[in-house]
C-alpha positions in Angstrom: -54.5 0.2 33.7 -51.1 1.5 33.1 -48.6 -1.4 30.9 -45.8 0.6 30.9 -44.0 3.3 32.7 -45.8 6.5 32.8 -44.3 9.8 31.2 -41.4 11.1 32.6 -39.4 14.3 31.5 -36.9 14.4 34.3 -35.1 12.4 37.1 -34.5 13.0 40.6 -31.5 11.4 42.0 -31.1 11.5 46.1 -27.5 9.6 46.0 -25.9 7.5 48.8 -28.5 7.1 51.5 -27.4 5.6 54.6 -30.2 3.6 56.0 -30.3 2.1 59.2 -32.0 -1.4 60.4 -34.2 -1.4 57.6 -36.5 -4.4 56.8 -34.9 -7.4 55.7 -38.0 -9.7 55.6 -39.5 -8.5 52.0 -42.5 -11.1 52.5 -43.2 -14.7 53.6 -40.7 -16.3 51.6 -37.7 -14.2 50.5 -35.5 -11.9 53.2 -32.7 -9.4 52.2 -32.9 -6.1 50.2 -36.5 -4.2 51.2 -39.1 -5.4 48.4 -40.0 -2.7 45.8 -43.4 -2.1 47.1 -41.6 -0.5 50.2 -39.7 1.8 48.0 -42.9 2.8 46.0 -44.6 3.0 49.0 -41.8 6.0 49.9 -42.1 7.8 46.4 -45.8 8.1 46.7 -45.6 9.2 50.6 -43.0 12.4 49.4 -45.4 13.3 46.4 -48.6 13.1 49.1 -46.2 15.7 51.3 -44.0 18.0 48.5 -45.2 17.0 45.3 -48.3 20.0 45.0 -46.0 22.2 47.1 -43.3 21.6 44.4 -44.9 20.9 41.6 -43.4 17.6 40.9 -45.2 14.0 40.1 -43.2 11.5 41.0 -44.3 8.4 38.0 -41.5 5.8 39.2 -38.6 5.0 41.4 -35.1 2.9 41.0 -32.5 1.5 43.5 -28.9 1.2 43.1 -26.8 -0.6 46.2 -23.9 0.8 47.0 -23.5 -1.5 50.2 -25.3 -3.3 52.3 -24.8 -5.2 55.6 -27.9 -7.8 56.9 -28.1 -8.1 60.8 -27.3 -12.3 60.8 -25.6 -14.6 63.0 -22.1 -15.4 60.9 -20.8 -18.7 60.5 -21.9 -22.1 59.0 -24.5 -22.5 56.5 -27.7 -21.7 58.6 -27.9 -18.0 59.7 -30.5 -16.1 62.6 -31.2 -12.7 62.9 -30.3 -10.7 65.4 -32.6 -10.0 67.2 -33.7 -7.0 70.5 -34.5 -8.6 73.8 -37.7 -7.2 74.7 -38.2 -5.9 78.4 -39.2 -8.8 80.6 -42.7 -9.0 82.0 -44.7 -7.7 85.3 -44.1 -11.2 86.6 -40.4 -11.7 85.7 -40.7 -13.8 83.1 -39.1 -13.5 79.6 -41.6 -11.5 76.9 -42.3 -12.9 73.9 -40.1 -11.7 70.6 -41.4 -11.0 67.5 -38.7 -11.7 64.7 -37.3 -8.7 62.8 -35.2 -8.6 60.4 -32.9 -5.7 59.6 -30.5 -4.6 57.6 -27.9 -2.3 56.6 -28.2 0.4 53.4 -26.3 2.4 51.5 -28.5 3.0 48.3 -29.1 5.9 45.7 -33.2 6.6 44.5 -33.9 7.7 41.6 -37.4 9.0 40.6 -38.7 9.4 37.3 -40.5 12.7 37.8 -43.0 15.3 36.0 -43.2 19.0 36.7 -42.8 22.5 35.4 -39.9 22.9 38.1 -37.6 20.8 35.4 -37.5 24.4 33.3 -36.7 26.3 35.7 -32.8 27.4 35.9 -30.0 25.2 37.8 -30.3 27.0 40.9 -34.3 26.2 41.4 -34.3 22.9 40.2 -30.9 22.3 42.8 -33.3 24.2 46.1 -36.2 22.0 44.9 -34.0 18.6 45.1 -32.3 19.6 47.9 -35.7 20.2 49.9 -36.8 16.6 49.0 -33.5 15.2 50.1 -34.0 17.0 53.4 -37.4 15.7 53.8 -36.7 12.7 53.1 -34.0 12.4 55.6 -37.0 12.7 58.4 -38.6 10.0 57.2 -38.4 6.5 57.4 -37.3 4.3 54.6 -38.5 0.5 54.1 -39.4 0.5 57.9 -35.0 2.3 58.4 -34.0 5.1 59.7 -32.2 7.4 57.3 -28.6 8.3 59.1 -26.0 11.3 58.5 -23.9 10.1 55.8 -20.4 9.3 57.1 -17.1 11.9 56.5 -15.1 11.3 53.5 -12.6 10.8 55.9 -14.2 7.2 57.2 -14.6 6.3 53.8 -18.0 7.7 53.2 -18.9 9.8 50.0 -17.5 13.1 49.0 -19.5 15.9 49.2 -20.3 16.2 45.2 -21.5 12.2 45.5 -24.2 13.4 48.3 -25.7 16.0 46.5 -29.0 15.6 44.7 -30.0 16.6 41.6 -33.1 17.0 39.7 -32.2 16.8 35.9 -34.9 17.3 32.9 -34.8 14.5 30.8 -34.5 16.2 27.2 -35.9 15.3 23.7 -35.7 11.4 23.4 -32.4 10.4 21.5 -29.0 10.7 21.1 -28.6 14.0 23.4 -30.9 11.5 26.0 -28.9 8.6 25.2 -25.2 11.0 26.3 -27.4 12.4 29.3 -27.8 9.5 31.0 -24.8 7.3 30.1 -23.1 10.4 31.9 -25.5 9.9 35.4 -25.1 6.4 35.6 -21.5 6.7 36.0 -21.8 8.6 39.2 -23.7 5.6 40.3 -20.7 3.3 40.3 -19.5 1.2 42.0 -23.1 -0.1 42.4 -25.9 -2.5 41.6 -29.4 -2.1 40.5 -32.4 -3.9 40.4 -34.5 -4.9 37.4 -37.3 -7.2 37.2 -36.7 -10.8 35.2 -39.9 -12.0 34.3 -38.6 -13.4 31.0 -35.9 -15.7 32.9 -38.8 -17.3 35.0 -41.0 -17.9 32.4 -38.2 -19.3 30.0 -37.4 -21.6 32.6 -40.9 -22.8 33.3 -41.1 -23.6 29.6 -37.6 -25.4 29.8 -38.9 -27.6 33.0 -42.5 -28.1 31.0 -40.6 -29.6 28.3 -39.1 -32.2 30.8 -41.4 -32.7 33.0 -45.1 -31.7 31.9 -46.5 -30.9 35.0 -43.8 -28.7 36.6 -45.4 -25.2 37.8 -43.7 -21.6 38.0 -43.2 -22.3 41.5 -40.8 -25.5 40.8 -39.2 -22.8 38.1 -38.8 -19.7 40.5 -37.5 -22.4 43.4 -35.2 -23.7 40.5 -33.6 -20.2 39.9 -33.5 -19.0 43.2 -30.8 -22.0 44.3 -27.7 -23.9 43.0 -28.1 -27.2 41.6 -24.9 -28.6 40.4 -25.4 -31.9 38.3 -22.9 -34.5 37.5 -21.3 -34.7 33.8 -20.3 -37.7 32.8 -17.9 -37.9 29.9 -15.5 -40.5 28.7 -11.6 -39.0 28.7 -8.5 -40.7 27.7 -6.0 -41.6 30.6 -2.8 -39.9 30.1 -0.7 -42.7 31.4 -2.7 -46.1 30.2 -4.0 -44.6 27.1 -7.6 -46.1 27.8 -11.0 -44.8 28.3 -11.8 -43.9 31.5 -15.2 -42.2 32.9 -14.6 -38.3 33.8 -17.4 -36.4 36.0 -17.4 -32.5 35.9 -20.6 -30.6 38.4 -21.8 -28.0 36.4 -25.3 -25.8 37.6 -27.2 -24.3 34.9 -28.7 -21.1 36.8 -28.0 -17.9 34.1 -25.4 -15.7 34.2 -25.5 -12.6 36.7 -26.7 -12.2 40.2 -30.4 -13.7 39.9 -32.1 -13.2 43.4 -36.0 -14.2 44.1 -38.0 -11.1 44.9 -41.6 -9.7 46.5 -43.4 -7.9 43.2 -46.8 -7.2 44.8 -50.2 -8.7 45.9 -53.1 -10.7 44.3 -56.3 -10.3 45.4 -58.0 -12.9 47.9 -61.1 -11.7 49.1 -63.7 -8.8 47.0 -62.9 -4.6 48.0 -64.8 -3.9 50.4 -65.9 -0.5 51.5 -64.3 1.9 53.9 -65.0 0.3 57.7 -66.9 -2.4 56.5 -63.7 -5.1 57.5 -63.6 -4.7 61.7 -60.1 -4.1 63.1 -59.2 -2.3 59.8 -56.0 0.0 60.5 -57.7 2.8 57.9 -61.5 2.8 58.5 -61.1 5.7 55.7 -60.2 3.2 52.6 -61.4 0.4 50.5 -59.9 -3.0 52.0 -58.4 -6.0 50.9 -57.4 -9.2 51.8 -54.1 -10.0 49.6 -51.6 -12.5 48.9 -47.8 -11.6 47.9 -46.6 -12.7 44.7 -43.3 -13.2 43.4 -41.0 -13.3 40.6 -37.3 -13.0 39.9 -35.2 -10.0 39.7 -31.8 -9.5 38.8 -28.8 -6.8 40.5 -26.8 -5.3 37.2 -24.4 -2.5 37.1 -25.6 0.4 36.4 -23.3 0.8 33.6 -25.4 -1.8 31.4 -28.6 0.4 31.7 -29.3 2.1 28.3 -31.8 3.8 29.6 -33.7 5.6 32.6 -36.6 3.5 32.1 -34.6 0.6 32.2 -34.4 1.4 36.3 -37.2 2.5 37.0 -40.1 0.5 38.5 -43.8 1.9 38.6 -47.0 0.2 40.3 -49.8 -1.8 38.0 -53.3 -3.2 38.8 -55.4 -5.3 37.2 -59.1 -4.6 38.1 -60.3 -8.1 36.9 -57.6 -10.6 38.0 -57.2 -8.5 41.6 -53.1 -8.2 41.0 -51.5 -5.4 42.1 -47.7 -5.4 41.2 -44.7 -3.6 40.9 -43.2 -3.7 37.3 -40.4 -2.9 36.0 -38.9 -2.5 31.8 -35.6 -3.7 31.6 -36.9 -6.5 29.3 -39.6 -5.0 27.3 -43.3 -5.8 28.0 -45.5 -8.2 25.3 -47.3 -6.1 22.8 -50.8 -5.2 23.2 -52.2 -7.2 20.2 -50.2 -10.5 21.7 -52.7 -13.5 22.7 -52.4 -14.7 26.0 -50.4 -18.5 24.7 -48.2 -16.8 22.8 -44.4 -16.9 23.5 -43.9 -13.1 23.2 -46.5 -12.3 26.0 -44.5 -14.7 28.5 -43.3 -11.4 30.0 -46.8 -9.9 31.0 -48.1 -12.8 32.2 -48.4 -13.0 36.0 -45.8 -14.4 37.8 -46.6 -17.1 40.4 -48.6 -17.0 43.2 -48.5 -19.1 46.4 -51.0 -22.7 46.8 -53.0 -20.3 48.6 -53.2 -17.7 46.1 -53.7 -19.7 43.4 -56.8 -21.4 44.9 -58.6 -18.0 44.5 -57.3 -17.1 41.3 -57.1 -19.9 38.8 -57.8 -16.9 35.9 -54.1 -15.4 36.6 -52.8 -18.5 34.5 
């Protein structure tokens, strides 16, 4: 079971995709940017396709947003997707429609990869990222289409900013350390996510010391809003001289752009073997019945990254517990050695499941 990011001696970058009605609804309770599994999901689909052919592993994969519009009604506080009128039935009537969201990408991958390719000269390892980049430009992306990017001209990306790259890595460092504070610059202006654990455990501990039997679902809802609370202080009145009462709204979410987030499944039901579940999509592979689970994640410019692995996110399972997750080490993971109540392995402990989840799985807590 893999508890941190796998090895990685060089990064391929496929800048400014332009993706197309992609899927905004990243799982029962969060819509927006495509969750991470979708993104994993398209890292392991191109090494199934190129990666032999190439002689690349791809070990992890990170998202920087250059731009992104969500397919919404606009105006007032309660939005609606937009959504495709289906073609009306045999007897007239109106079919029914089954809500999709979509929206709007302009993003940059990069993928932590592994290969003998990243010795080869510039010219080899510039054909090899350029036949991924065409590939992937077939396929779809998070349920989009990926589109022709648009002519400098209309305010789309120059031709330097569309080309990928695959760049080795190099002895861990200083050189690294001026590598990749050079690559992240071409990444601007943009955001990335990282995962947040540590803020949604800090704040269940913070809620826990008020109220005793708050859960980290009253700590992700917590962090995933705005509450503004009223400050009352007593001030002096300029013109009386007495004490009058003074009330400042303040919230207390944490600085930065803090959004709730899809981070995998937990187990709900045992594996059971290949076409043993009827009505199974893949009568070829081990099925599942699963539950999403969630955490909190957090967009940064990429100019506060001091590292690759920083951005990079990389799937984990847990045999025992059934969790299947996407992780990612902007804040480092607990250490090995940690025991399970103590503060420092806040991070590694799974984040919340739904009531339904939890039901199943009292031994994630």
């Amino acid at each position: 079971m893999p508890t941190e990011l796998p090895t990685i001696t060089g990064v391929l970058v496929i800048p400014r995709l332009r993706i197309q009605n992609a899927n905004a609804i990243s799982s029962p309770l969060t819509w927006g940017a495509p969750a991470m599994s979708a993104l994993l999901g398209t890292m392991h689909s191109l090494e199934r396709r190129l990666g032999a052919e190439l002689g690349l592993n791809f070990n992890g994969v990170g998202v920087i947003c250059h731009g992104h519009e969500a397919q919404t009604t606009e105006g007032g506080f309660t939005r609606a997707f937009r959504l495709s009128r289906n073609p009306v039935n045999a007897d007239g009537s109106s079919a029914s429609i089954v809500e999709e969201g979509r929206i709007h990408l302009d993003i940059s991958l990069v993928f932590g990869v592994v290969g003998t390719v990243l010795g080869e000269d510039d010219a080899t390892r510039q054909r090899v990222a350029q036949t991924v980049a065409d590939h992937l430009a077939g396929m779809r992306v998070a349920g989009g289409s990926v589109m022709p990017a648009l002519p400098h001209s209309a305010g789309g990306p120059t031709a330097r900013q569309q080309r990928p790259q695959l760049l080795p890595l190099g002895p861990e460092g200083a050189e690294q350390t001026k590598a990749f504070r050079s690559w992240r610059l071409r990444w601007l202006p943009g955001f990335a996510l990282v995962s947040r654990d540590d803020l949604l455990h800090n704040h269940h501990a913070k809620l826990q010391a008020a109220q005793p039997g708050a859960s980290l679902l009253d700590a992700w809802l917590d962090l995933s809003r705005l509450n503004y609370r009223a400050q009352r202080t007593q001030v002096e009145n300029p013109r009386t001289g007495e004490l009058v009462e003074a009330v400042t709204w303040q919230h207390d979410r944490p600085a930065g752009w803090i959004v709730p987030i899809p981070v995998g499944y937990a187990a709900l039901s045992p594996l059971y073997e290949p076409g043993e579940v009827a009505g199974a999509r893949d009568r070829s592979t081990h099925f599942r019945f699963v539950e999403s689970v969630y955490s909190l994640g957090q967009w940064i410019s990429p100019h506060r990254l001091t590292s690759v692995q920083d951005l990079l996110w990389y799937g984990d399972h847990d045999e025992p517990t059934g969790l299947y997750r996407c992780r990612n080490d902007y804040r480092a993971p607990a250490p090995a050695d940690a025991e399970p109540g103590d503060p420092a392995c806040a991070p590694m402990l799974p984040v919340f499941l739904p009531p339904a989840a939890q039901a199943q799985q009292p031994s994630l807590f």
